[in-house]
C-alpha positions in Angstrom: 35.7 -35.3 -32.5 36.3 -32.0 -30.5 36.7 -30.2 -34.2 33.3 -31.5 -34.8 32.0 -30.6 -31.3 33.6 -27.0 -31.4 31.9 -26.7 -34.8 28.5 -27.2 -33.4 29.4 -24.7 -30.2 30.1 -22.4 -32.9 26.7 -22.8 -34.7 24.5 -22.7 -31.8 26.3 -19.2 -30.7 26.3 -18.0 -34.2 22.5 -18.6 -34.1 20.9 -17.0 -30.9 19.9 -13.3 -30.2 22.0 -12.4 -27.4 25.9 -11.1 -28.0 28.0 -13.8 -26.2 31.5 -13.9 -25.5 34.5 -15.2 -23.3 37.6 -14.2 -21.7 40.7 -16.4 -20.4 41.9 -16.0 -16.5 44.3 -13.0 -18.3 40.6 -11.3 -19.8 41.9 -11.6 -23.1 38.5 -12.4 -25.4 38.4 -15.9 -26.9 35.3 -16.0 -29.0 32.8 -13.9 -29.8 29.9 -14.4 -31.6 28.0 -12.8 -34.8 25.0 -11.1 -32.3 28.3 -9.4 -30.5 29.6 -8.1 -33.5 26.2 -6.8 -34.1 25.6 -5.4 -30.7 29.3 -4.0 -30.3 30.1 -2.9 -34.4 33.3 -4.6 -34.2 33.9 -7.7 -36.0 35.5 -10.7 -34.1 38.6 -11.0 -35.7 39.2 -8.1 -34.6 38.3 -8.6 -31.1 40.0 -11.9 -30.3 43.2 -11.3 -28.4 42.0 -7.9 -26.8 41.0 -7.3 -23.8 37.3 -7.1 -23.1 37.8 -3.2 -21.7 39.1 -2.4 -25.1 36.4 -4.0 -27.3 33.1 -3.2 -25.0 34.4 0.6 -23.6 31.3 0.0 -20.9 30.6 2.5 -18.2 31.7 0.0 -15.3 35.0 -1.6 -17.1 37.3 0.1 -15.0 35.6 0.5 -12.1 33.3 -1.9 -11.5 34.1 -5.0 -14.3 31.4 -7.5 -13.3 33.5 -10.5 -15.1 36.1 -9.3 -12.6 33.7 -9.6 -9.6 32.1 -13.0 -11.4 36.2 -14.2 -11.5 36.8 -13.1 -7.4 33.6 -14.4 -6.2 32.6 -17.2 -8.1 28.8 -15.7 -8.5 27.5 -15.7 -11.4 25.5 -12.1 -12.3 22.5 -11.8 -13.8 20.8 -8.9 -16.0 22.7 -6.1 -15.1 21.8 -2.8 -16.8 25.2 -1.0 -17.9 26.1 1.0 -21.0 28.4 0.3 -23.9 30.2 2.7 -26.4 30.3 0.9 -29.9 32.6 1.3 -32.8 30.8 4.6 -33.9 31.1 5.9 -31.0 27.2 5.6 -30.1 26.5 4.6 -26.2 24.0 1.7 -26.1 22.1 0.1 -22.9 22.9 -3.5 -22.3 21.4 -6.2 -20.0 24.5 -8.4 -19.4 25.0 -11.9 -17.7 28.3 -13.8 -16.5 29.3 -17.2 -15.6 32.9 -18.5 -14.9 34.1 -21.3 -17.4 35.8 -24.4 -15.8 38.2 -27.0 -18.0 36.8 -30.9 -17.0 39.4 -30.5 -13.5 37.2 -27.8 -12.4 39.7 -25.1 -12.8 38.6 -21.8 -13.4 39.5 -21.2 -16.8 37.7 -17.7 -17.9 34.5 -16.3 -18.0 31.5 -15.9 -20.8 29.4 -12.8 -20.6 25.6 -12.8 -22.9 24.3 -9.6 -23.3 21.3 -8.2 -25.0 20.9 -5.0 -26.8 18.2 -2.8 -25.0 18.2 0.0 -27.1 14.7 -0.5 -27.8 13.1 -1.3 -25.0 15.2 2.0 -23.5 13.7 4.0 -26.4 10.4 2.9 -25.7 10.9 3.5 -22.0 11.5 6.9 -22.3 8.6 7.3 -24.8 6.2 6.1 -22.4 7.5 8.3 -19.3 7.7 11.4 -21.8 3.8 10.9 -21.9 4.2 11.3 -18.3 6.7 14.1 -18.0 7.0 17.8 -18.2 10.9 19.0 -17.3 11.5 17.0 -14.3 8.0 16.6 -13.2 6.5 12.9 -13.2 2.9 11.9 -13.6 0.4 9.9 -14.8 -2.4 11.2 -12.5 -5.2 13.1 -14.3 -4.9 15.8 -11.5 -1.5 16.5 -12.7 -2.0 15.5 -16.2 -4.1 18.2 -16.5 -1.5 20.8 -14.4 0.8 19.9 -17.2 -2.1 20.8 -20.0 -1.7 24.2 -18.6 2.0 25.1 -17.7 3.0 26.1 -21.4 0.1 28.8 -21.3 1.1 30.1 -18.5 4.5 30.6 -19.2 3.8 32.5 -22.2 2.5 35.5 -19.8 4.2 36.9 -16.9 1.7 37.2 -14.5 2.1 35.7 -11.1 1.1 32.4 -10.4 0.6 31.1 -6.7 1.3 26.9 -6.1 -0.6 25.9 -3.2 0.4 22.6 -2.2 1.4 20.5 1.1 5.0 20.6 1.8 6.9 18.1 -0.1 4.6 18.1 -3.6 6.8 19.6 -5.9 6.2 22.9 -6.1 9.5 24.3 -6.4 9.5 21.8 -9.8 6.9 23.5 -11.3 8.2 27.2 -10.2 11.1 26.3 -12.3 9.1 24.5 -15.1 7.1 27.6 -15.4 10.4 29.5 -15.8 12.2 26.9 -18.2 9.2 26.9 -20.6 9.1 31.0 -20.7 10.9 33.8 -22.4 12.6 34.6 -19.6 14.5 30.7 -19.7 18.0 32.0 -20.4 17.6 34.8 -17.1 18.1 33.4 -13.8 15.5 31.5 -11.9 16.1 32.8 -7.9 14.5 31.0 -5.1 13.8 33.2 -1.4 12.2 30.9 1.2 10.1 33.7 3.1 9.8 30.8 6.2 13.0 30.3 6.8 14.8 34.1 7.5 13.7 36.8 10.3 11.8 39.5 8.4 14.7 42.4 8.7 17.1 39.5 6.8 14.3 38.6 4.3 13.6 42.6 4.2 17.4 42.9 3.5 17.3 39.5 1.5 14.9 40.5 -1.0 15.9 44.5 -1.9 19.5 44.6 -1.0 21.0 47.5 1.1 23.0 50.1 0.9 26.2 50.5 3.1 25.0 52.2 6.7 21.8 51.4 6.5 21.8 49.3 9.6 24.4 48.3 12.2 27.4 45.4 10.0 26.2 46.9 6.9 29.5 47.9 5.7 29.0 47.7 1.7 26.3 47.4 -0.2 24.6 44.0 -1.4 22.1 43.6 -4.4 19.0 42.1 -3.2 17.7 39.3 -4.9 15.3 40.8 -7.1 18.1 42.8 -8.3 19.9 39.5 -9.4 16.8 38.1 -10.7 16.8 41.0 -13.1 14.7 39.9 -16.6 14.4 36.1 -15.0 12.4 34.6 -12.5 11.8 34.9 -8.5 10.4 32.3 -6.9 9.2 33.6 -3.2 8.3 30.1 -1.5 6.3 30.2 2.1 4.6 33.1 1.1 2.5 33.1 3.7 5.0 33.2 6.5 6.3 36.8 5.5 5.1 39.7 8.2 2.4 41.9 7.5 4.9 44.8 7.4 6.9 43.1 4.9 3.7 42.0 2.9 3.2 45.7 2.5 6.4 46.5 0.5 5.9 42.9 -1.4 2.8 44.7 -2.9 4.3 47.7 -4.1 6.9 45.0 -6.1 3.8 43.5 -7.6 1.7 46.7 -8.4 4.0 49.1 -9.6 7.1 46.9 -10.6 9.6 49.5 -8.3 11.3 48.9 -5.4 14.0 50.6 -2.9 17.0 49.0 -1.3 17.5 49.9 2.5 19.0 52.6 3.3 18.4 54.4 0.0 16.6 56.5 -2.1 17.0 56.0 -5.4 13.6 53.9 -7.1 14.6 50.4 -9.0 12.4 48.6 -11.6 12.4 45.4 -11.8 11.8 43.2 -14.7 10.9 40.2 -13.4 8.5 37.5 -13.0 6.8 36.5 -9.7 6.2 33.2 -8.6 4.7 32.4 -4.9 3.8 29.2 -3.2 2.5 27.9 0.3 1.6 25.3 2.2 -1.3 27.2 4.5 -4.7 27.9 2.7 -4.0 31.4 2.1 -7.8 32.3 1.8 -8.1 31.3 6.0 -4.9 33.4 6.4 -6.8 36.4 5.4 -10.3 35.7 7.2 -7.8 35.1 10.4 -6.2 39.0 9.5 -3.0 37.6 9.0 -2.2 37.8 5.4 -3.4 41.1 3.5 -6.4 40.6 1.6 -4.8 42.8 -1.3 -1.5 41.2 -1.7 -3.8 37.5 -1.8 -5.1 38.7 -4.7 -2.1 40.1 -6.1 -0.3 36.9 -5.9 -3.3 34.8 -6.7 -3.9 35.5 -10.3 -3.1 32.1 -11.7 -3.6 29.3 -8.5 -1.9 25.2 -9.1 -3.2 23.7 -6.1 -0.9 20.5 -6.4 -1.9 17.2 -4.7 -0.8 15.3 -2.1 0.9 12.1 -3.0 -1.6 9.8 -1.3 -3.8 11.3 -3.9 -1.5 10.2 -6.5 -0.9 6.5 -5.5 -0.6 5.5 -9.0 2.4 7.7 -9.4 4.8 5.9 -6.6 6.1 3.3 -8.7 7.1 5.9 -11.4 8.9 8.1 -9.1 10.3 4.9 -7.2 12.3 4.1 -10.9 12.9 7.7 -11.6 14.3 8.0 -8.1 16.6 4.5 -8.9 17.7 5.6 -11.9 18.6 9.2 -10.0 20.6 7.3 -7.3 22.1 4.5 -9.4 23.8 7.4 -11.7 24.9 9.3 -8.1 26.1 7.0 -5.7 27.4 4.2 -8.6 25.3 1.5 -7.7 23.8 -1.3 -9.3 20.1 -1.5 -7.5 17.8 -3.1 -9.8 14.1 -2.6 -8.3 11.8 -2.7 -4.8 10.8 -6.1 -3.5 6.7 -6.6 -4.3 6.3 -6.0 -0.5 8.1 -2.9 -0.1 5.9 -1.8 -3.3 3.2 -2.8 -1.1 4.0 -0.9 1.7 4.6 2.1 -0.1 0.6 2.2 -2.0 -0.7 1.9 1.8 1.4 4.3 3.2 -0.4 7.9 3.3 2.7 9.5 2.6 2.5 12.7 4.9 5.8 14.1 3.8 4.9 13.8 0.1 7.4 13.5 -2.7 10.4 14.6 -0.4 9.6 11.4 2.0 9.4 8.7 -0.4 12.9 10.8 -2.1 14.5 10.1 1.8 13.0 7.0 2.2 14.8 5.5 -1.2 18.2 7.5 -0.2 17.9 5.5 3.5 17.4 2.2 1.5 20.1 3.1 -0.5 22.6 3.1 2.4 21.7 -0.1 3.3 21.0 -1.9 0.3 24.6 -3.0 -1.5 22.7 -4.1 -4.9 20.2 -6.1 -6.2 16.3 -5.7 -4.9 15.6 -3.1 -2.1 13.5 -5.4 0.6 11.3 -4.0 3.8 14.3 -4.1 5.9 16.6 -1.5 3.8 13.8 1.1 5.0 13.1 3.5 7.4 12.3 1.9 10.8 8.4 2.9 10.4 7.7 1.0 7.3 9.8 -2.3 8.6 7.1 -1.6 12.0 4.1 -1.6 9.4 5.3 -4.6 7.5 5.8 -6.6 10.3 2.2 -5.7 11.6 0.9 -6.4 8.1 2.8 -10.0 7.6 1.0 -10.8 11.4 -2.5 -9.9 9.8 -1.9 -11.4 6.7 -0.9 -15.0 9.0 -4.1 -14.4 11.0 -7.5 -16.9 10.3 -11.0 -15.5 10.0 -11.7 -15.8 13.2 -8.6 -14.3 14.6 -9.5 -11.3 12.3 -12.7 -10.4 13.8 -11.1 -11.0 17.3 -8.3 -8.5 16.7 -10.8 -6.0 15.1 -13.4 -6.1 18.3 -10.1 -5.9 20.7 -8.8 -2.8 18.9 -12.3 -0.6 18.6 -13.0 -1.5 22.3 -9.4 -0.2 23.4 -9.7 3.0 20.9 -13.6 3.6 22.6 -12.2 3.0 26.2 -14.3 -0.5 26.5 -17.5 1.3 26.1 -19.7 -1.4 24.5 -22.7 1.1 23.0 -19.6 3.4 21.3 -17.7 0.7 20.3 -21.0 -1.3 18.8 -21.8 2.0 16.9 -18.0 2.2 15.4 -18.5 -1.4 13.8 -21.7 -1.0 12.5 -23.5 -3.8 14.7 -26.0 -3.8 18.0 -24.8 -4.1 21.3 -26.1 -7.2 21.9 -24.6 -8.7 19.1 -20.9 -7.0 20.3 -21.6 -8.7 23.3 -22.5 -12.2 21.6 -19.1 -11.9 20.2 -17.4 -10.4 23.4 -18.9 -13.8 25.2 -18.0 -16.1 21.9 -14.0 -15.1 21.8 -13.5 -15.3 25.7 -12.4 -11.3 25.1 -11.5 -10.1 28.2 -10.7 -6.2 29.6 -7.2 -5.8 30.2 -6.5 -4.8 34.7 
């Protein structure tokens, strides 16, 4: 009877999709059906008797053996992404699943693990977020889209190009698309931030000096367009250089020539200029503090990027890329953002950009083991905001309109005709409603 029962087993595993196998309590395998042999190249004569390390070679297997945790804890695991290196040698993506395995007692005997081959859907993956990608830039927005149209042109030519952009948007990204795209690719790609140096360091920074040329300058130092030679600079916050340093900027960017401190001898340099800000650079000039020529020296080619709350529809790409990014980093086994967290994140306005929701994943991922990041793994502000949303959400109707009335009297300092105006109605009827919800002014 069990012959003819194990026969059956055997049939039913022989006849599904999904690799299965199990291990005894010493993780020796004990069957393994034809979809793992499949999935894994090896045939399962060959694995029965090994250890499960030596047949899957999976990224976690000495680290981080889920059967092992499945065996210690008792809980199962379900459809965790990990990668397996077949019997060519070829890595492949796996979604895996573990339960123990108990004889009729109740004692823990082993542990099956089903898994299913991914390698498509991971192909297809990166085929759709290649439409959306250029280097390490991700988009679908048509703002950006269209940014991306334009990147290869411009790196065919070496004039400068100036990224305006709010702080946080990227454009450091696209300074070193420009630059991975061009001829100059293979020279190096040198970043200055103008903002954050006094202007005799950035002066110093940028053209190098020569020993004596001012008080601790014992030897002399290259500046960085020296080392940026045939490559790429990238001078980021333009706009907070001095107008005295502005002036020798525009010799650079005229005549290609420039002098380290303290000497006299004339450098060329063969390099490629890329600026950005985050001030409208156009104001700067009207308000006499940038020069007018320089602007238009720099602004040849202008990317104004967008602000992320203008690109809603891109948070829950960068939230995956940004998973993916920290899963690989920190060796972690987070598997997606709860629907309200998603939530949160399209109403937030984002005033910190890219770089903020960046943090605001790195936070949840000091507080969030594995599994699902929820509202409480974030930054205090967006638990505050959830909170406040989950109370409207509870609220009736008529609660609604109360809370609504309340809060544009309190912002209009309980003036009836401003507040009336604000909600779109007549004072009378504000005061209907005033009368009809018992609202009263707070002492």
């Amino acid at each position: 009877m069990n012959k003819i029962k194990n026969e059956h087993t055997e049939v039913i595993l022989n006849s599904i999709a999904d690799g299965v196998f199990t291990v005894d309590s010493n993780w020796r395998v004990t069957s393994f059906n034809r979809a793992a042999e499949t999935i894994t190249g090896i045939p399962g004569k060959e694995a029965l008797g090994k250890l499960c390390r030596e047949v899957f070679r999976a990224d976690i297997c000495e680290t981080g053996c889920i059967l092992r945790k499945t065996m210690e804890s008792g809980n199962p695991i379900v459809n965790q992404f990990i990668n397996i290196v077949r019997a060519d040698g070829k890595k492949i993506p796996i979604s895996v699943s573990t339960a123990l395995l108990k004889n009729p007692d109740g004692k823990v005997i082993g542990a099956v693990e089903t898994f299913r081959d991914l390698t498509l859907v991971e192909e297809l993956r990166k085929e759709i977020t290649k439409q959306h990608r250029f280097e390490d830039i991700i988009s679908r927005n048509h703002k950006m889209q269209k940014i991306f149209s334009i990147i290869p042109q411009l790196a065919e030519s070496d004039s400068t190009v100036l990224l305006e952009g709010s702080s946080g948007t990227g454009k450091e990204l696209f300074a070193k698309a420009i630059h991975n795209v061009s001829h100059r690719r293979n020279k190096p790609f040198i970043i200055v931030n103008c903002g954050a140096l006094p202007d005799t360091l950035l002066e110093s920074e940028l053209f190098g000096h020569k020993a004596g040329a001012f008080t601790d300058a014992k030897w002399d130092k290259p500046g960085r367009f020296t080392i940026a030679e045939g490559g790429t600079i990238f001078l980021d916050e333009i706009g907070d250089v001095s107008p005295a340093l502005q002036v020798r900027l525009l010799r650079v960017l005229q005549d290609k020539k420039y002098e380290p401190l303290g000497s006299n001898q004339t450098l060329k340099a063969d390099i490629r200029i890329i600026t950005a800000t985050n001030k409208q650079l156009d104001s700067e000039v009207t308000a006499g503090r940038f020069r007018e020529d320089l602007y238009y020296r720099i602004n040849v080619i202008k990317i104004t990027l967008p602000d992320l709350k203008e690109r809603k529809e891109d948070i829950p790409l960068l939230v995956e890329h940004f998973i993916i990014h920290f899963n690989r980093l920190k060796n972690k086994e987070i598997t997606g953002v709860s629907d309200t967290v998603m939530k949160s994140f399209m109403r937030h306005d984002w005033p910190g950009n890219i770089r903020q929701l960046l943090n605001c994943i790195e936070h949840a991922y000091i507080l969030c083991p594995r599994g699902i990041i929820d509202i409480r793994h974030l930054p205090e502000e967006f638990q505050i905001k959830g909170a406040a949303s989950d109370s409207i959400n509870n609220l009736s109707l008529r609660e609604l309109e109360k809370k609504v009335i309340i809060d544009a009297l309190n912002r209009n300092e309980w003036k009836k005709m401003t507040t009336a105006k604000e909600l779109g109605i007549d004072k009378n009827t504000l005061r209907r409603k005033i009368l009809r919800f018992n609202i009263q002014k707070p002492d």
